[in-house]
N, C-alpha and C positions, 0 to 999 in steps of 0.2 A: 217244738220250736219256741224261741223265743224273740221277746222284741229288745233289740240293741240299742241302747242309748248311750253316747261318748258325752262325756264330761272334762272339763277341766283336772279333776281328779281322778280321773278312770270310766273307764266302761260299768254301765250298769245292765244287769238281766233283766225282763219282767217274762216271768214264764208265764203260758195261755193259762195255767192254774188259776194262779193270781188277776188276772183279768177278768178270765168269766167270774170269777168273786165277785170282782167290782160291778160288774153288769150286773149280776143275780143280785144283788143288793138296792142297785139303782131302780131294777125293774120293780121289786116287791113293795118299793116305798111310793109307787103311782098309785094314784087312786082310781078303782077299778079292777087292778090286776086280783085277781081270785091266787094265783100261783102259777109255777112253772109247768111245762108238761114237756113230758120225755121228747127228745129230739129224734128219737128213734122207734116215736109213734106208731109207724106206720108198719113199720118192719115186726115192733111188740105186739100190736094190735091192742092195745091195754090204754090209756089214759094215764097217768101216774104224777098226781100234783105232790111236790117234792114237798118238805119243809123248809124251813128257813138255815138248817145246818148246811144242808146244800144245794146251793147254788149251780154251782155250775155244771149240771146234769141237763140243763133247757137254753146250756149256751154254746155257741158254736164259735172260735176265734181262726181266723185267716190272718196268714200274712199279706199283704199286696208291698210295693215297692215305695211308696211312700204313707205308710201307716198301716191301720188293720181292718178288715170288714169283721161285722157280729151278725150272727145271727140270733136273735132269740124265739123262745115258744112259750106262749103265752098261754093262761086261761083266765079268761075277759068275765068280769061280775056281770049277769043281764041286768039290762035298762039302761045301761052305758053307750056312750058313743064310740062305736068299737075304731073308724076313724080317730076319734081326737084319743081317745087314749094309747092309742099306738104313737100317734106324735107326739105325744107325751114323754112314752118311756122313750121314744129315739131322741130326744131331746134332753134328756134325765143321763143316760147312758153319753151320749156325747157330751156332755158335761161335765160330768163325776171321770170319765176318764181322762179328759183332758188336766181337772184341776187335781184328781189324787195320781195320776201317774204320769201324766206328761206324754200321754199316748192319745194320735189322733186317731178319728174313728174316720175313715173313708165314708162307709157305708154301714150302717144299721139296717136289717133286716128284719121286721116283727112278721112271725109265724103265728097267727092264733088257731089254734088246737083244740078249741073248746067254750062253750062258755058252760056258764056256772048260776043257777037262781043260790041266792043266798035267803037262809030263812030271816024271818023278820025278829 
């Protein structure tokens, strides 16, 4: 599915491709965020912190009737504030969507899936 945006000049697409991009993108550049982890953790039973080529493997897009809900999965650096850094990326993500695509975000959903000691 996608999201439909009318214009002066025509209809525009943003397919959920191109969105969870944008999220995967907005999430990675918080500080804290270790990486992505499978959305279908639980089901894999594996962990699997993604790269940076893809994105949107730890992002989940909904339509609702006036905008879109996200889900993301996160894995959190220890010694962080796993609170603020979630409002972080929900605030990053509603952000970066609104001003690169013009798509509003209802609801943000942070999943964290893990966290991560990073070596020194």
């Amino acid at each position: 599915m996608a999201v439909k945006i009318n214009t002066q000049a025509g209809m525009i697409e943003i397919s959920n491709d191109v969105i969870a991009t944008v999220v995967g993108g907005a999430v990675t550049d918080v500080f804290g965020i270790v990486g992505m982890a499978s959305k279908n953790q639980i089901k894999d039973n594996i962990t699997e912190i993604l790269r940076k080529e893809n994105y949107s493997r730890g992002v989940v897009v909904r339509q609702e009737e006036n905008g879109i809900a996200v889900d993301v999965y996160t894995i959190i650096s220890y010694g962080t504030k796993i609170s603020e850094v979630s409002r972080n990326v929900q605030e990053k993500v509603k952000y970066n969507l609104e001003t690169m695509l013009g798509v509003t975000a209802n609801s943000v959903n942070v999943y964290v899936q893990g966290v991560r000691v990073l070596p020194d």
